[in-house]
C-alpha positions in Angstrom: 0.0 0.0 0.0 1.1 3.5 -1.0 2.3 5.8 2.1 0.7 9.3 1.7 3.1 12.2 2.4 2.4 14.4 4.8 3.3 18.1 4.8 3.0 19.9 8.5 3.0 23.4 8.8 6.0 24.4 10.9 3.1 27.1 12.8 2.2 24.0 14.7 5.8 23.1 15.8 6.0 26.6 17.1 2.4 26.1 19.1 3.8 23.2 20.6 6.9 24.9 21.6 4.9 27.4 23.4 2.8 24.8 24.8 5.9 23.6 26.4 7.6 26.9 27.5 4.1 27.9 29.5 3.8 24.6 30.9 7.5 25.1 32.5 6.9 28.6 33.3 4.1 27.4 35.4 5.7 24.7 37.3 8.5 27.3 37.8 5.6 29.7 39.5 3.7 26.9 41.3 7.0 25.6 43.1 8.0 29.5 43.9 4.6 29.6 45.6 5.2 26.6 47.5 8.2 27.4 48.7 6.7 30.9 50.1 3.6 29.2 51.2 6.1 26.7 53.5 8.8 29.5 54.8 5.3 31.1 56.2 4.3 28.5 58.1 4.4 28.8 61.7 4.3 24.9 61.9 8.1 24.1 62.0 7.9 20.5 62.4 9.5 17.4 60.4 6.6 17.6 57.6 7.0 20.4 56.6 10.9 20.3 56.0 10.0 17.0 54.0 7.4 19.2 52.0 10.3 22.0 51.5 12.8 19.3 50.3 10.1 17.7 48.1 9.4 20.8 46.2 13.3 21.9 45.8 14.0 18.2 44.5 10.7 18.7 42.1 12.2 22.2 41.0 15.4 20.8 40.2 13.9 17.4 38.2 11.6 20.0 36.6 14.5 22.0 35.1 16.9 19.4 34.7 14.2 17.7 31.9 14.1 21.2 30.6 17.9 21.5 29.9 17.7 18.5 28.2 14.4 18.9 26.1 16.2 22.5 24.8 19.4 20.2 23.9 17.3 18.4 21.6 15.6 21.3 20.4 19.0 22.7 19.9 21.0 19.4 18.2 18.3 17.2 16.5 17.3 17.8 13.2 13.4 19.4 12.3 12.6 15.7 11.3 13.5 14.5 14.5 12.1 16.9 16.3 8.6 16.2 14.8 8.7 13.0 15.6 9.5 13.5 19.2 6.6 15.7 19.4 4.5 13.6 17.3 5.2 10.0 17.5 2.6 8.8 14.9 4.8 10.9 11.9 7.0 8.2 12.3 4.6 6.1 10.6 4.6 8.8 7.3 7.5 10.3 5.8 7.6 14.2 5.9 8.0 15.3 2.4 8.3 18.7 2.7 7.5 21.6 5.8 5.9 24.6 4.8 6.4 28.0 6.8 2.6 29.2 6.4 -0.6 28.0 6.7 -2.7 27.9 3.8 -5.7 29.1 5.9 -3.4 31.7 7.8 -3.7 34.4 5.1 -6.0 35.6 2.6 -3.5 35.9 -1.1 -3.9 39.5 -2.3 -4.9 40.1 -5.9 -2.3 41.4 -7.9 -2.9 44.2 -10.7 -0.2 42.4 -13.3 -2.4 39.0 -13.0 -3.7 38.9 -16.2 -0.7 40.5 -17.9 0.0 38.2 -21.2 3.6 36.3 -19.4 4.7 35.0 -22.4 4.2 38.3 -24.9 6.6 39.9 -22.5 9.1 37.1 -21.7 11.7 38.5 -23.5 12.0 41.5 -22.4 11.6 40.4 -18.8 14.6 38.4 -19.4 16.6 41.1 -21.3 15.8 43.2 -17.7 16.7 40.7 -15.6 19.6 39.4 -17.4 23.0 40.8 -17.5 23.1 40.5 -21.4 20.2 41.2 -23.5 18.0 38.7 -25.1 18.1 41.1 -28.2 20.0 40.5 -31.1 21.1 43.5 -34.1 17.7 41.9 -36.3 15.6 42.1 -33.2 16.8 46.0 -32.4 16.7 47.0 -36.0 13.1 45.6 -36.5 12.0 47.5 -32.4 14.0 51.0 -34.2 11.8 50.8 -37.2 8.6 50.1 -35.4 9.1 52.9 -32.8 11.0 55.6 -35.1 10.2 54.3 -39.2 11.9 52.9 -41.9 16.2 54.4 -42.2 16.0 57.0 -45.1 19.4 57.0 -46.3 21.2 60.2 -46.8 22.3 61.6 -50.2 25.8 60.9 -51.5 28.4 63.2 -50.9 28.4 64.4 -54.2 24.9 64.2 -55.9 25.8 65.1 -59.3 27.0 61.3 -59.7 23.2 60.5 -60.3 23.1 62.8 -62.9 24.5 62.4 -66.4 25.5 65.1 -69.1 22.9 66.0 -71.2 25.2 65.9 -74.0 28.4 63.3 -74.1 31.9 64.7 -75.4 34.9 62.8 -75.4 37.9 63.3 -73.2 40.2 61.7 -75.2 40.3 62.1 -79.3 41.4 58.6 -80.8 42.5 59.8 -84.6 45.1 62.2 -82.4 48.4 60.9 -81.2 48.5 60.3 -77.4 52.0 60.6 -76.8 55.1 61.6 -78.6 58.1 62.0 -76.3 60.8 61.4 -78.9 59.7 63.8 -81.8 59.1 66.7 -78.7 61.6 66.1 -76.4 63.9 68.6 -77.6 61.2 71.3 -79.0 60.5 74.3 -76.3 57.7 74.0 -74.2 54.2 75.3 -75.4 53.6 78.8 -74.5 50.0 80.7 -76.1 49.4 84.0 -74.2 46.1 85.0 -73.1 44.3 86.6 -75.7 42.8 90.3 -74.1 39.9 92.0 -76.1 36.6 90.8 -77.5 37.1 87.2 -77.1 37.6 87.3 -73.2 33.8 88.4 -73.4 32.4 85.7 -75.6 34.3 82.4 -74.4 34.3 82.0 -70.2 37.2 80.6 -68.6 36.9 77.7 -66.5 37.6 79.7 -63.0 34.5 81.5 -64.0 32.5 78.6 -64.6 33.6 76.6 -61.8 33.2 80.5 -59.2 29.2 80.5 -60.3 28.4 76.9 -60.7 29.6 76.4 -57.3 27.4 73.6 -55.1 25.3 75.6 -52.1 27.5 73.5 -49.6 30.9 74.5 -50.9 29.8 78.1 -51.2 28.8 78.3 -47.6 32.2 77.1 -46.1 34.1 79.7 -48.3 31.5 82.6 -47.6 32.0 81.9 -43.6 36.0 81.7 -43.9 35.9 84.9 -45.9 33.6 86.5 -43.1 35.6 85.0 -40.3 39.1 86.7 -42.1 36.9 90.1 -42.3 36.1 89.6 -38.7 39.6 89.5 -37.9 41.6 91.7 -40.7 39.0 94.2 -41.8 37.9 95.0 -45.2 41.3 96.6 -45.8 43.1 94.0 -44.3 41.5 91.3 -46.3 41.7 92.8 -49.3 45.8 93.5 -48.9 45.6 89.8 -47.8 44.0 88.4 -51.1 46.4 90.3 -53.0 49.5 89.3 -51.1 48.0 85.2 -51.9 47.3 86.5 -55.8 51.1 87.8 -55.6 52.7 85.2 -54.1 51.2 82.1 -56.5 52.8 84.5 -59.3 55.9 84.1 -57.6 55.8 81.0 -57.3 54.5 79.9 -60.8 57.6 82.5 -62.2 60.1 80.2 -59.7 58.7 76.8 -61.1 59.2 78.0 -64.6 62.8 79.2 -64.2 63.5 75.9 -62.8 61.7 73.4 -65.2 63.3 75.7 -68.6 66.8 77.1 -66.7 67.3 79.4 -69.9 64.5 81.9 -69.4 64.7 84.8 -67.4 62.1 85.9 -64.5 59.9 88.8 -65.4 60.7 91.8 -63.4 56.9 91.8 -61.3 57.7 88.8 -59.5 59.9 90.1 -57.0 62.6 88.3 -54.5 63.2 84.4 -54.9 63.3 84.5 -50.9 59.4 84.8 -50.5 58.7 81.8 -52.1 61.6 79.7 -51.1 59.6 77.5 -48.8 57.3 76.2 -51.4 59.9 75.1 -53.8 61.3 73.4 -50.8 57.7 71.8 -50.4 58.3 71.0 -54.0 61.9 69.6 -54.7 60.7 65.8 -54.5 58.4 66.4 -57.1 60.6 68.3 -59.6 62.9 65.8 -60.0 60.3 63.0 -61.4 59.4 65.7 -64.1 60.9 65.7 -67.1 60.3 66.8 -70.8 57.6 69.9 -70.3 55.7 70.1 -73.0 53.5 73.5 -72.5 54.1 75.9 -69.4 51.4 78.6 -68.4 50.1 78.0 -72.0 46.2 79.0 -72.8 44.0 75.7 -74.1 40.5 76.5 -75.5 37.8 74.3 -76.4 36.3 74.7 -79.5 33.1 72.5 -79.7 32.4 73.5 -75.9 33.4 77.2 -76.3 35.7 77.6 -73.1 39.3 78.2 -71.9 41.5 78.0 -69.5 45.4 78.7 -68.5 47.1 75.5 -68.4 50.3 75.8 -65.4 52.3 72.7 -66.9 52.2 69.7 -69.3 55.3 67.3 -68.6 56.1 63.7 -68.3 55.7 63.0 -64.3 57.1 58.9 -63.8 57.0 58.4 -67.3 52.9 59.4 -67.7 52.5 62.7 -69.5 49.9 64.9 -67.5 48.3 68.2 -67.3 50.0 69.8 -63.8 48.4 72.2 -61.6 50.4 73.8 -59.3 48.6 74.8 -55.7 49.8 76.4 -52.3 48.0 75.9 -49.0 48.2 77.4 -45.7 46.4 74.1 -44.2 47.7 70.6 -45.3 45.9 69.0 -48.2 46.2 65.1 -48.1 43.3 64.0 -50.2 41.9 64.4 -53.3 38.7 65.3 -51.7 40.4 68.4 -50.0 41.1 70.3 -52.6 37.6 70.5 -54.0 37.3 71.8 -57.2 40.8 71.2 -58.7 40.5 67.7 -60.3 37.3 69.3 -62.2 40.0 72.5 -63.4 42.3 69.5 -63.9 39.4 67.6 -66.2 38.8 70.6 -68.0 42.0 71.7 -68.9 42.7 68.1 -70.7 39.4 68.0 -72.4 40.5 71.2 -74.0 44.3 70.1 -75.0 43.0 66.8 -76.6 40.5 69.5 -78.5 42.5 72.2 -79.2 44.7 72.2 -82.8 47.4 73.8 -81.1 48.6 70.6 -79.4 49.8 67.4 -81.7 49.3 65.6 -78.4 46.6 63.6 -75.9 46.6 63.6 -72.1 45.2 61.1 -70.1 46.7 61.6 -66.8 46.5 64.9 -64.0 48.8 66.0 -61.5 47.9 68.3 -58.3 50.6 69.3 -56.1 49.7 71.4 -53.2 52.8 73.1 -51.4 53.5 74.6 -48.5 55.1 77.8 -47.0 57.1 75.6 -43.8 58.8 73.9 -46.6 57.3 70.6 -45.6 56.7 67.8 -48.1 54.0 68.7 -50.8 51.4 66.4 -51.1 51.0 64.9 -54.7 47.6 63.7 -56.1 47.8 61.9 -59.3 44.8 60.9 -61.3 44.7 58.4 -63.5 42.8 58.0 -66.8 39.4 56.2 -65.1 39.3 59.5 -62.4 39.7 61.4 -64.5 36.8 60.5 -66.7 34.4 60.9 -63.3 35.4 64.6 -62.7 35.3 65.3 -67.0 31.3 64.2 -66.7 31.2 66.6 -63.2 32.8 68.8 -65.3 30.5 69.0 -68.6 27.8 69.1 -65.8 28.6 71.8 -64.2 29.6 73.6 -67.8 26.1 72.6 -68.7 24.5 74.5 -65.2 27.0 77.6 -66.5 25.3 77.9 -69.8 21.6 77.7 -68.5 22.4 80.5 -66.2 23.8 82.6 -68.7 
């Protein structure tokens, strides 16, 4: 036959206890009583000494069994103790005690009772938890629901959606594209600016590039010019943009003396010494150049009607390109820094590979930005495939000019 299990509430142990306490409490009065009751008496006789040593010997068992009951209490496990107490538990193995009645106390109703458990399990483990339940997929699909679908931002430069209206080529095929052995010894390429009516009728690609400018790129250069205002004055900043005009003429009369040693420097462009620190920033570069083929030369394109001055066309590593020559009070390490110039760059080689003046085709630019210190110029070369990108930028932006105008 199956034994039940019994559960008793340890309430019931501690009534018993108490039982036990008051029970000995009493006998501890009762024999106090007697002992008054018999020190009172007027009767001094042999009784009454038995009755005095009856009741001290009683006192004594009494406590005695008490001492050794606490022991117990005090050394024998709850199992033990319960069936000391209760000698029929012997006959039923305790399972388990519990430390409250289940009549004792009414359960309060919570307010969270009928909260759906499982709908919030997670996140009442990723509470609880030291790491969260949540994983990137989880989080992305919370951000969404709470905040909307990610619009992604624009690219950096938006006019990569767009696409010329009209397509021109950057490189002629039925021209040559390099001849180093028929030009090496020929002087360099030198047209002069042509000054009259035909400045007014064909732009020049610093124009075009000043007033197609983006919104973003304007802003940054209208805030620098205030902030130099701010700090020079009108006056001031006006001296200053001449003294930067004046010193890239130096600097562009130094280069030339250098790359073609028999010409002489114009008498405007003042002492050497001024611009020493930018050839200095320069050296490493000038001595990978080699065979110039047009210095401070105009190029003019006739299909797209514009012009520019070209600073140099030479061999650079054994790749002829068109060479820009830049100086930079702030160091210039990326492409990207020096905003506009690869689409100058772009521009100027479109109009060589157009223009009859030059048997020759470039694919390749060169940008070398130097410095006052002397320090190392930085060199940004651009081969045939970036050059392309900035050419479509380019006819883009020519394309904005002419709408304008």
């Amino acid at each position: 036959m199956e034994q039940r299990k019994t559960t008793i509430p340890i309430i019931t142990l501690r009534y018993y206890q108490s039982l036990l306490v008051h029970k000995i409490r009493h006998e501890k009065s009762s024999r106090r009583t007697k002992c008054i009751l018999a020190r009172n008496s007027t009767n001094d006789n042999k009784g009454s000494l038995i009755q005095k040593a009856y009741a001290g010997f009683g006192f004594l068992i009494s406590k005695m069994k008490c001492t050794q009951l606490l022991n117990q209490i005090r050394h024998v496990s709850m199992k033990g103790l319960v069936a000391s107490f209760f000698p029929y538990c012997a006959l039923c193995p305790v399972a388990c005690l519990s430390t409250s009645s289940r009549w004792s106390t009414r359960k309060k109703s919570s307010q969270y009772s009928s909260v759906d458990t499982e709908k919030y399990s997670s996140l009442v483990r990723s509470v609880l938890s030291r790491t969260s339940s949540q994983t990137p997929a989880s989080l992305k699909e919370e951000d969404e629901h709470i905040f909307g679908p990610i619009i992604k931002s624009k690219p950096a430069f938006a006019q990569e959606c767009k696409v010329p209206k009209s397509s021109h080529p950057l490189v002629y095929p039925d021209k040559t594209l390099d001849r180093p052995s028929e030009d090496e010894g020929n002087p360099p390429m030198r047209i002069a600016m042509q000054r009259g009516a035909s400045k007014v009728t064909v732009p020049s690609v610093t124009k075009i590039l000043q007033q197609t400018m983006p919104p973003e790129q304007a802003f940054y250069l209208e805030r620098w010019k205030e902030r130099m205002i701010a700090e020079l004055g009108e006056e001031g900043f006006k001296e200053y943009t001449i003294n930067i005009f004046r010193q890239g003429r130096r600097f562009h009369s130094a280069l030339e003396s250098i790359l073609i040693p028999e010409e002489e420097l114009s008498s405007d462009t003042g002492s050497s010494e001024s611009v020493e620190g930018y050839i200095e920033s320069v050296r490493h570069v000038l001595r990978e150049i080699r065979g110039v083929r047009a210095i401070e030369s105009v190029v003019q394109h006739q299909s797209l009607n514009y012009l520019g001055l070209v600073d140099c066309v030479a061999m650079y590593r054994g790749e002829l390109c068109v060479i820009d020559w830049k100086t930079s009070e702030k160091p210039k390490p990326h492409l990207r820094n020096t905003y506009d110039n690869p689409l100058q760059i772009a521009a100027y080689m479109g109009a060589i590979n157009d223009d009859g003046n030059y048997n020759y085709q470039v694919q390749n630019g060169l940008i070398v930005v130097a410095y006052k210190d002397g320090s190392p110029a930085h060199v940004h070369f651009m081969k045939h495939d970036v050059c392309l990108v900035y050419w479509n930028r380019w006819l883009i932006r020519l394309e904005e000019f002419k709408e304008k105008v």
